[in-house]
C-alpha positions in Angstrom: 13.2 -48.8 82.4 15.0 -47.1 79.5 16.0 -44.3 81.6 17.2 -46.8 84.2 19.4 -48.8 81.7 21.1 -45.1 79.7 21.6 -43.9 83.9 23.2 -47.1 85.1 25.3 -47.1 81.2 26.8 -44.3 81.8 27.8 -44.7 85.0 29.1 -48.0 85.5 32.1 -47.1 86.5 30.5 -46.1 89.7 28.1 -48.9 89.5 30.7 -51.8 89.1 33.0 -49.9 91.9 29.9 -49.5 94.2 29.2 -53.3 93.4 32.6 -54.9 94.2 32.5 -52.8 97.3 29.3 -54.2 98.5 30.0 -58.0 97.5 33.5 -57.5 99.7 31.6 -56.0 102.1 29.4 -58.8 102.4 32.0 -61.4 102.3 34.4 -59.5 105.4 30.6 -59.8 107.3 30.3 -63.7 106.6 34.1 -64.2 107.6 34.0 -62.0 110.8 31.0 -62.9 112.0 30.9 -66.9 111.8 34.2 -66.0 113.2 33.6 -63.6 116.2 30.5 -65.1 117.1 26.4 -64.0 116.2 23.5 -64.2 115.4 23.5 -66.5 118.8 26.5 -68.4 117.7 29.3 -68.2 119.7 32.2 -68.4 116.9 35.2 -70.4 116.2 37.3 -71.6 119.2 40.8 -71.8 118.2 42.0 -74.1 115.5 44.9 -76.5 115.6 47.5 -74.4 113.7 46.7 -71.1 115.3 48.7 -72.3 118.5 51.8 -72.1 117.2 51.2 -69.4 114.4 50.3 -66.7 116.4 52.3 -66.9 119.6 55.2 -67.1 116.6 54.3 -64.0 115.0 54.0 -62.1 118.3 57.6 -63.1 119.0 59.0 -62.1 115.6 57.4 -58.8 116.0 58.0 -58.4 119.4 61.2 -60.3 120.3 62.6 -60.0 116.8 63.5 -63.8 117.6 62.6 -66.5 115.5 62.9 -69.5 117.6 59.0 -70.4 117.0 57.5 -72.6 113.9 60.6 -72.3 111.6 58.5 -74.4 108.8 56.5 -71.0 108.1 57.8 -67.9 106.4 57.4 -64.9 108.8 55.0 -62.4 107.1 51.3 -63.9 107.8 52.4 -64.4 110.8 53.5 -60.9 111.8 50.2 -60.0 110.2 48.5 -61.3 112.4 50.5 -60.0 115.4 50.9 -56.7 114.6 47.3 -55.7 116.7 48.0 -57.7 119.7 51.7 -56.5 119.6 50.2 -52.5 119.6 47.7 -53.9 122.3 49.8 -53.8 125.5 47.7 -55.4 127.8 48.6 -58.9 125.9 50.9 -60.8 128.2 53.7 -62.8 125.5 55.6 -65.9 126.3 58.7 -65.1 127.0 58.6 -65.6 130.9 56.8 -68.9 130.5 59.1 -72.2 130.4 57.4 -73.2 126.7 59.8 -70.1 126.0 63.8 -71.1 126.2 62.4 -75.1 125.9 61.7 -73.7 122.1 57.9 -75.5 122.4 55.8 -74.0 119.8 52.5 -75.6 121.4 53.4 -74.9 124.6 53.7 -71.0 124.1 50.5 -70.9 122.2 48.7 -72.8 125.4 50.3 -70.2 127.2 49.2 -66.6 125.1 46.0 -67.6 124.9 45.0 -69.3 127.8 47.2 -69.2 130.8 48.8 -65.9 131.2 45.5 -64.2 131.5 44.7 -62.8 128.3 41.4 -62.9 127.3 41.4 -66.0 124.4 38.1 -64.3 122.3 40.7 -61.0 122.4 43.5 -62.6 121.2 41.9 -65.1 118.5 39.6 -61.7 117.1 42.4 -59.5 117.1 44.8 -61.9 115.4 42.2 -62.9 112.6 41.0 -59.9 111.6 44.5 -59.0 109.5 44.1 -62.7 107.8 40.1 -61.7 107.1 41.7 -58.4 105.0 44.4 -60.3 103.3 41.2 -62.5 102.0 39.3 -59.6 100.6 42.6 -58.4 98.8 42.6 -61.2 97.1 39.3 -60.9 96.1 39.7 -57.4 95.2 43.3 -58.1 93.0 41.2 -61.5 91.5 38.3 -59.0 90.1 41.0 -56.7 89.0 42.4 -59.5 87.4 39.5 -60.4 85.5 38.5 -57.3 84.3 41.4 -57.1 82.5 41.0 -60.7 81.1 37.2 -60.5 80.5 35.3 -57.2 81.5 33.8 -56.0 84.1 30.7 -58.2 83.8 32.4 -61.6 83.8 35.3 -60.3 86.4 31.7 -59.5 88.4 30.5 -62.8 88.4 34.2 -64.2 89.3 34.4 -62.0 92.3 30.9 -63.3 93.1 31.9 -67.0 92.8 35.2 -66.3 95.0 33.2 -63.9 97.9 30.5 -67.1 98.3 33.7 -70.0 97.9 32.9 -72.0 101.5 36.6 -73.3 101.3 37.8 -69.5 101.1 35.6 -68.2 103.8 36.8 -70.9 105.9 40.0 -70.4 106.4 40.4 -66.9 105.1 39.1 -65.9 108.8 41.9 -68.0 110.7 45.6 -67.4 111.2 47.0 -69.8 108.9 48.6 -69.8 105.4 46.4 -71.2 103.1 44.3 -68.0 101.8 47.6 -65.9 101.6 49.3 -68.7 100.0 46.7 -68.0 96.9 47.3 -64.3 97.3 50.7 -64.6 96.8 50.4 -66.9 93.8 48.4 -64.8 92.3 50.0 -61.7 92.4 53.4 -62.9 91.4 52.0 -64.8 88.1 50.0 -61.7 87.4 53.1 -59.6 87.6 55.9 -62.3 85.9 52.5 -61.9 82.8 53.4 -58.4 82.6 57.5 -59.5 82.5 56.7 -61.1 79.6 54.6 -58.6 78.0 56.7 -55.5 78.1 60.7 -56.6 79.7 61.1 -53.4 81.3 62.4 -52.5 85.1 59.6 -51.8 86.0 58.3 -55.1 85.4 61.2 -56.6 86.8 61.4 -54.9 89.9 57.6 -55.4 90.6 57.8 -59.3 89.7 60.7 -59.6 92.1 58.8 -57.9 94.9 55.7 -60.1 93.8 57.2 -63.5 93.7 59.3 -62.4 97.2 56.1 -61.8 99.1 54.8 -65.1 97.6 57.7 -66.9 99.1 57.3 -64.7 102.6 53.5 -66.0 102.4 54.0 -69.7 101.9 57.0 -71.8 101.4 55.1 -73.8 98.4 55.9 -70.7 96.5 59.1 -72.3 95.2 56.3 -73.8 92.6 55.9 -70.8 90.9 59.6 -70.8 89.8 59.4 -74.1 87.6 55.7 -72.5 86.8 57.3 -69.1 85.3 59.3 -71.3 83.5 57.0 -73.3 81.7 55.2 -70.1 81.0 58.3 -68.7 79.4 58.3 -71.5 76.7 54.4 -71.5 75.8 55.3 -67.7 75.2 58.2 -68.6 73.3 56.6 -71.7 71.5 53.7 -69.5 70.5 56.1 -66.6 69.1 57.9 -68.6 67.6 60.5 -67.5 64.4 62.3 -69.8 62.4 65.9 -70.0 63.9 65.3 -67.8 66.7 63.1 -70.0 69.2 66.6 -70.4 71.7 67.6 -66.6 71.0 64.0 -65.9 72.1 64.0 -68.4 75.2 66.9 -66.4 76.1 65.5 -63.1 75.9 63.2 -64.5 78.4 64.9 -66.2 80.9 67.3 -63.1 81.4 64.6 -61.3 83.3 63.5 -64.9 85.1 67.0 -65.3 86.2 67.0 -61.8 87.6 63.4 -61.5 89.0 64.2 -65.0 90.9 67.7 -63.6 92.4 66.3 -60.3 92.9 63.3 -61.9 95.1 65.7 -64.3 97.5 67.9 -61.2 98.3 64.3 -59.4 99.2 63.4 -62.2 101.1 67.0 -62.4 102.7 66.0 -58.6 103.7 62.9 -59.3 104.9 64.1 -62.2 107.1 66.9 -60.4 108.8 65.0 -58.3 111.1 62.7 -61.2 112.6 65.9 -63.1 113.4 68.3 -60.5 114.5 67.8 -61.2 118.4 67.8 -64.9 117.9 70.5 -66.4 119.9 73.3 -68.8 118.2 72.4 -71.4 120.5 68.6 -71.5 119.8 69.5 -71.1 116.0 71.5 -74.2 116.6 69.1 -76.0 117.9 66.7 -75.3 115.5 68.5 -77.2 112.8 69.4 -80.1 115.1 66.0 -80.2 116.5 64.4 -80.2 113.0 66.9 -81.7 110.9 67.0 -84.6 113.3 70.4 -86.6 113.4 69.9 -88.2 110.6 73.0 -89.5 108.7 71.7 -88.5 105.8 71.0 -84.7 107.0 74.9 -84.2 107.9 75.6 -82.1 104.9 72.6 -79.8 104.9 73.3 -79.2 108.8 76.3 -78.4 108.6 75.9 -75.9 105.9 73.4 -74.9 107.8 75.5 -74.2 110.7 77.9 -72.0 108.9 74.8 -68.8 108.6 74.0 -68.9 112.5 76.4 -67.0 114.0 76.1 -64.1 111.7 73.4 -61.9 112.4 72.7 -61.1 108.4 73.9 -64.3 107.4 71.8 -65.8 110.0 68.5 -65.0 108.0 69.2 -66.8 104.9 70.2 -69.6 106.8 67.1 -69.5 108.5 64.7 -69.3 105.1 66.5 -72.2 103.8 65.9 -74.2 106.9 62.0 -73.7 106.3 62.3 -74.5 102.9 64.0 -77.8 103.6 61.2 -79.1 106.2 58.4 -78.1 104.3 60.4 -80.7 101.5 60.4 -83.0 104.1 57.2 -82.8 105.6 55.5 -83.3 101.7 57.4 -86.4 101.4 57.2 -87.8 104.5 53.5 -87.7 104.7 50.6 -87.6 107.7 47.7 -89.4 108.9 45.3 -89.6 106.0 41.3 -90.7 106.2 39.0 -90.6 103.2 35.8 -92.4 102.9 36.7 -95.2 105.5 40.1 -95.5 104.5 42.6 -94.9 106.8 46.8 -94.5 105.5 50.1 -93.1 107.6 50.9 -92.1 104.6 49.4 -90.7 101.1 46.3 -92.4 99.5 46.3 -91.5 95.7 42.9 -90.4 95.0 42.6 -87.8 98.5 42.8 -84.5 96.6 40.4 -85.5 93.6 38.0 -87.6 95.8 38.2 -84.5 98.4 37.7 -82.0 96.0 34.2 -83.5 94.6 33.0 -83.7 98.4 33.9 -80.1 99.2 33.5 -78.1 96.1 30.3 -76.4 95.4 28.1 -78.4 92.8 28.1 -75.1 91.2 31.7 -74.5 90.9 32.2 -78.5 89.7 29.8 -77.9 86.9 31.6 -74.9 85.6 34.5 -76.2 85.9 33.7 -79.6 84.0 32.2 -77.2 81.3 35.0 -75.1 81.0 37.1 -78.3 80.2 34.8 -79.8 77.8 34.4 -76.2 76.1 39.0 -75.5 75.7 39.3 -79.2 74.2 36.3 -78.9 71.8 37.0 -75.4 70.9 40.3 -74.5 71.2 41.5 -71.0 70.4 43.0 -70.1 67.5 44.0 -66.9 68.4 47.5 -66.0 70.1 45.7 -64.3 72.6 43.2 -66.6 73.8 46.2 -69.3 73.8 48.2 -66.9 75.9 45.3 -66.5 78.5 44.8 -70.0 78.8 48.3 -70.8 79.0 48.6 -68.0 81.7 45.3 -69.5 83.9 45.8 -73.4 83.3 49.4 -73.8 83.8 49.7 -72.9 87.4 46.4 -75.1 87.7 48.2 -78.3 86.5 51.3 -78.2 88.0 50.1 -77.3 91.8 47.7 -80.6 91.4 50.7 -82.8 89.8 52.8 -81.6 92.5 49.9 -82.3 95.2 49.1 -85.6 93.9 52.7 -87.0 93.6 53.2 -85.5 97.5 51.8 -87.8 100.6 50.5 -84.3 103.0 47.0 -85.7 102.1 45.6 -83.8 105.3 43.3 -81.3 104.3 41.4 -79.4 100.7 43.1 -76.7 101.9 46.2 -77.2 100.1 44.8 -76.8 96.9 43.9 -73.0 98.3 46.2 -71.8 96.0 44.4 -72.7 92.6 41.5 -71.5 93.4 42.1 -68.0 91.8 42.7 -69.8 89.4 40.1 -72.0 88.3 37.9 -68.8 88.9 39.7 -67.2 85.8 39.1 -70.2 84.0 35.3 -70.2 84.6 35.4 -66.6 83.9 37.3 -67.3 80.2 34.5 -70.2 79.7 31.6 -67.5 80.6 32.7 -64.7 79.1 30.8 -65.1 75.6 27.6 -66.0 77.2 28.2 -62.9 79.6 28.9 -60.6 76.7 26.8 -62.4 74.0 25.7 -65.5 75.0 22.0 -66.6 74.3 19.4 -65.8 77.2 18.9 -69.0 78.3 22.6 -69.6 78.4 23.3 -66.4 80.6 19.9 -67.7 82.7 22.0 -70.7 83.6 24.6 -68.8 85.0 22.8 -66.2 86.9 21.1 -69.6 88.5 24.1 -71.4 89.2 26.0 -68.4 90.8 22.5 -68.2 93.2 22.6 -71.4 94.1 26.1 -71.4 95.1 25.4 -68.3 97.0 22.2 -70.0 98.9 24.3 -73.0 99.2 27.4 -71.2 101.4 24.7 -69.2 103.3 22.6 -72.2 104.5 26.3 -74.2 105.8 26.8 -70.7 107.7 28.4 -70.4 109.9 30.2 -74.2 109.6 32.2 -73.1 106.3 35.2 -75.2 107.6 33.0 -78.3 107.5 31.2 -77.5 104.1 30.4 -80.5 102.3 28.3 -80.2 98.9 24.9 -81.2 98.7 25.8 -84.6 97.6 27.0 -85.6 101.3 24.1 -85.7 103.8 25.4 -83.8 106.9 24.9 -86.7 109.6 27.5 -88.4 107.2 30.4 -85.4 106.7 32.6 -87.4 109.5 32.3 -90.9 108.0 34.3 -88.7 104.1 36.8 -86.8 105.8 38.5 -85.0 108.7 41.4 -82.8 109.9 41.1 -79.2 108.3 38.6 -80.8 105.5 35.6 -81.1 108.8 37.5 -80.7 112.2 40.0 -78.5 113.0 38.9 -77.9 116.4 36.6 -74.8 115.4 33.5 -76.2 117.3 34.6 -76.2 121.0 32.8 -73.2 121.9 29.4 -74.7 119.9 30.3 -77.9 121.8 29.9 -75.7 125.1 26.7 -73.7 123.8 25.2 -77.6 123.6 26.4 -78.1 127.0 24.9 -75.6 128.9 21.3 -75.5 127.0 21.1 -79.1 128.2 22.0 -78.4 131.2 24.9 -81.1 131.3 26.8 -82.1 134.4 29.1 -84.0 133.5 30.9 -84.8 130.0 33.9 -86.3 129.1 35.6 -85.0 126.2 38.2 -86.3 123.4 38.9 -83.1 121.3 41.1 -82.1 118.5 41.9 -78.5 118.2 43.7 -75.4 119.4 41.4 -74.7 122.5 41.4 -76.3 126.0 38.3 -77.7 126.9 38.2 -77.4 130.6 38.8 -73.2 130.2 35.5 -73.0 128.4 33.5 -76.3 129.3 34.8 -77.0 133.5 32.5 -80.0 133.9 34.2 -82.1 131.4 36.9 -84.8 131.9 39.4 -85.2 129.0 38.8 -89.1 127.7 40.3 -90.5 124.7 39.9 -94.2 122.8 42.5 -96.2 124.4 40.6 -95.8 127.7 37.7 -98.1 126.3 34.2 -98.1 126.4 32.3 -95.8 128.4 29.0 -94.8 129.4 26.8 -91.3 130.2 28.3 -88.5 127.9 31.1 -88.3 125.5 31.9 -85.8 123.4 34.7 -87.2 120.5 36.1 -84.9 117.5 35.7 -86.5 114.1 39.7 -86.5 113.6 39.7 -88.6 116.9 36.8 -90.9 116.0 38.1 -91.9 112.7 41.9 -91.9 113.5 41.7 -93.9 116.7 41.2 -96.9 114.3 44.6 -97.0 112.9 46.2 -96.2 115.7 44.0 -99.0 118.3 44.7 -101.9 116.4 48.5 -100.3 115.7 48.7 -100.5 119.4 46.8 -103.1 120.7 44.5 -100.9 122.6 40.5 -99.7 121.9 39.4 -97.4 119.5 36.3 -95.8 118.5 35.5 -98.3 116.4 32.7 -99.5 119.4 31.2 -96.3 118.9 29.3 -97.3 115.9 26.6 -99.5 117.7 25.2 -96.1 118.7 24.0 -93.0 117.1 25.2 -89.4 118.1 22.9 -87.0 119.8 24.0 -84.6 118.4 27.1 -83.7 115.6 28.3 -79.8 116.9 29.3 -77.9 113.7 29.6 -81.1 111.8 32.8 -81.6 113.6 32.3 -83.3 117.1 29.8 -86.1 117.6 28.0 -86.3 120.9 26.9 -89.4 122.5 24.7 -90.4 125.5 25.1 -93.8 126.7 23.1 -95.3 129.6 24.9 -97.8 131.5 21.8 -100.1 130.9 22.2 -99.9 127.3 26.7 -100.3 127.1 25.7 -103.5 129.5 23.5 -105.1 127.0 25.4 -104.5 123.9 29.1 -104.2 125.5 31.5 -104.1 122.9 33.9 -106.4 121.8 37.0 -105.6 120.2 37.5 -107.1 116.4 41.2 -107.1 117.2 42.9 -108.5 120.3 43.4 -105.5 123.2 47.0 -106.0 124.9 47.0 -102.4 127.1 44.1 -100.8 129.0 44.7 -97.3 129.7 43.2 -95.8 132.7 41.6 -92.1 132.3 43.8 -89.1 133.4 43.3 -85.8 135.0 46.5 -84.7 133.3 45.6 -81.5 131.0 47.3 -82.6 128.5 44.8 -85.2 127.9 42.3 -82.4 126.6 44.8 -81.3 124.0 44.6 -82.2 120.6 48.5 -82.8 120.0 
């Protein structure tokens, strides 16, 4: 065993490389395959978002037009375009009508499922840059904490982030969320190394950082009050009698640079995706978007001034997303947590959302690492620095979150997950490199039962619940992105076809078309009132039908509860089976007064989840 321990000593270089490799490894596996489809699962179906994101990115890349889902930056996106761009048998939108009518949804219906591409190709080839973006992260994040800790806590952080359900989930789809941590963690790490050493170098490399933050994820601009707050705990903690402005100074030179530096890179970035976009379309854009809103005049018409010129054209166009993703934080969605139901913002979403989705493991460490910085603070500069460096971007994303009303999904916390990792990893690093056995016992246990915990909810990481929410009960906490983001069409079908069902009708939320997969079904929804034999209803559907009914005088789901599912596909659509015998003896009756029937409709668009 001696040998073992000197062999594995003196080469843990190796050992630790070969390690991160394998848990990376591992992780790409769980992504791709709950994903792609195995094991005799058939995969994700396409998720809401993902029609508009990718038919968007193929344009940009393509078309080098930027007509499509302005409220995004470009570069996930294009990611995520760049195989089916290369693969020339993909048929793009541009000869469809969703094309010059500037419909987002309608091109992504199109791409995927109605100019004859083959939609497993498309979704597989699209995700699979998103999946790599993930294990970047993972890889900067253990980089990261090496530095921080060693190589034995940044182990154990890489660990905790390779087994996080919430990052598995959506670091396998083409959305934002995952690259909006990536960015947010590079660009902090790099403004650290501003501050450390003001060099050039630094600068140059924080610019380029906190520019591909901002082409990631328009929430970026929070890093900008964040590097400032970081610039005066540096300063506060170095401070000299009579010097602390001098020294604030010294620092906001570079920050002042760094942040003009990365708008011109962004500028740079933009103009090439929106060189071919006519005046016309741009034009629209910021009508369209903007709406005609008194109050909008202004903006529009600076706006309007960037559109004709073709370099101009992509600043204008960066601000524009910049300004809806304002609006859209402030003006709020949908929201259901627990039973209640909001059009706008309920306070306690995130925190309430975070204890129902976050691994028992990860809220125990986290509650620990709390306790552990107030009771023992740091005395020393550096520990200070380290914690400044971790918690600050911690607290002002979740003050920023909580004071918004886009209380739609856990994802939006994405970025401080990094985050809290490195704070774990401060809390665990003496027991890691010191601690007492039992203490580092604890840990090994906890980081095994987080992993057993994400591989028993594969592959359903979207709809990961801790163990304190039973699964039959996931729908009744939350929905959206947090359970149903339309991910389980294709489990929904695998259901149909072992049961040998003929005829369904279906109320789904999500980026897929269920008469492509499932043909027997009929598209229903709530406001066509109670129904028997069976019905297949999304969670988002189920729940937000009862605002919306009573809103409108018209049934919702609400009569659904006198019965118990079947069966509940992925966690995120609930099936029912209702004999006419048994609707007959307990028909429903309405708790509120219903003024409109609405008769079923073969329309397709009744199968959409818009």
């Amino acid at each position: 065993m001696e040998k073992i321990k000197n062999y594995v000593s003196a080469r843990k270089d190796f050992f630790t490389g070969l390690a991160v490799v394998l848990i990376l490894l591992f992780m790409f596996a769980l992504a791709r395959s709950s994903s792609y489809g195995a094991f005799g699962d058939p995969g994700d179906s396409a998720i809401f978002d993902e029609i508009a994101h990718i038919p968007a990115g193929y344009t940009y890349v393509k078309d080098a037009d930027y007509r499509l889902n302005p409220e995004h930056p470009p570069l996930v996106k294009s990611l995520a375009a760049l195989p089916l761009v290369a693969d020339k048998r993909i048929i793009g939108p541009e000869k469809d009508s969703s094309w010059p009518a500037i419909d987002q949804w309608g091109t992504g219906w199109y791409i995927i499922y109605q100019a004859g591409n083959n939609p497993k190709t498309v979704l597989g080839l699209s995700r699979l840059p998103m999946m790599l973006l993930m294990i970047f992260l993972g890889l900067f994040l253990f980089k990261w904490g090496r530095e921080l800790f060693g190589r034995k806590v940044a182990l154990v952080v890489l660990l905790l982030y390779a087994f996080y359900p919430d990052v598995l989930a959506h670091g396998r789809l083409v959305t934002t969320d995952v690259a909006a941590a990536l960015g947010f963690t590079v660009a902090t790490y790099c403004f650290t190394k501003v501050l450390k050493k003001i060099s050039w170098k630094t600068i140059i490399s924080a610019a380029l950082a906190l520019a591909l933050a901002q082409l990631l994820k328009f929430s970026a601009i929070l890093l900008f009050p964040i590097f400032l707050l970081l610039i005066f705990f540096k300063t506060f903690m170095n401070r000299e009698k009579g010097k602390f402005w001098n020294n604030i100074w010294r620092y906001f030179k570079p920050f002042l640079l760094i942040s003009i530096l990365s708008v011109i890179f962004v500028w740079i970035v933009y103009v090439p995706f929106v060189r071919n976009t006519p005046p016309a379309v741009e034009h629209q854009l910021i009508e369209t978007n903007l709406t005609d809103n008194p109050s909008t005049l202004g903006l529009r018409t600076f706006l309007h001034r960037f559109e004709n010129n073709t370099i101009l054209r992509g600043l204008g166009h960066y601000a524009l997303g910049v300004f809806l993703v304002i609006g859209r934080v402030s003006g709020g969605n949908n929201t259901f947590i627990w039973g209640e139901l909001s059009h706008k913002s309920i306070p306690y979403f995130f925190p309430l959302a975070w204890l129902l989705k976050t691994p028992i493991p990860i809220i125990l460490l986290v509650f620990a690492s709390v306790f552990a910085i107030i009771l023992r603070w740091p005395k020393s500069k550096e520990k200070k620095w380290q914690l400044a460096i971790i918690l600050t971007p911690i607290v002002v994303y979740w003050v920023v979150t909580l004071r918004g009303r886009l209380d739609i999904g856990i994802r939006h916390l994405m970025p401080t997950i990094p985050f809290v990792l490195l704070m774990i990893g401060y809390f665990i690093q003496p027991i890691i490199n010191g601690g007492k056995k039992w203490q580092k016992t604890i840990i090994g246990l906890l980081v095994i039962y987080m992993m057993g915990s994400t591989l028993y909810n594969y592959p359903n990481f979207i709809a990961y619940f801790n163990e304190f929410t039973p699964k039959d009960q996931r729908y009744q906490r939350l929905v959206d992105s947090s359970l149903d983001w339309g991910q389980d069409l294709l489990r929904l079908k695998k259901y149909v076809d072992e049961n040998n069902i003929k005829n369904i009708k279906v109320d789904y939320f999500g980026g897929s078309l269920p008469s492509y997969y499932i043909p027997q079904s009929t598209g229903w929804h709530s406001q066509n009132g109670p129904t028997s034999g069976w019905l297949a209803v999304s969670a988002t559907f189920y729940q937000s039908s009862r605002l919306s009914g009573p809103e409108e005088g018209k049934w919702s789901y609400q009569w659904l509860d006198a019965f118990k599912p079947k069966a509940i596909i992925g966690g995120s659509i609930l099936v029912f089976n209702i004999s006419p015998e048994e609707l007959e003896k307990n028909y429903p009756v309405s708790p509120y007064p219903i003024t409109t029937i609405v008769a079923p409709t073969e329309d397709e668009n009744n199968l959409i989840g818009l």
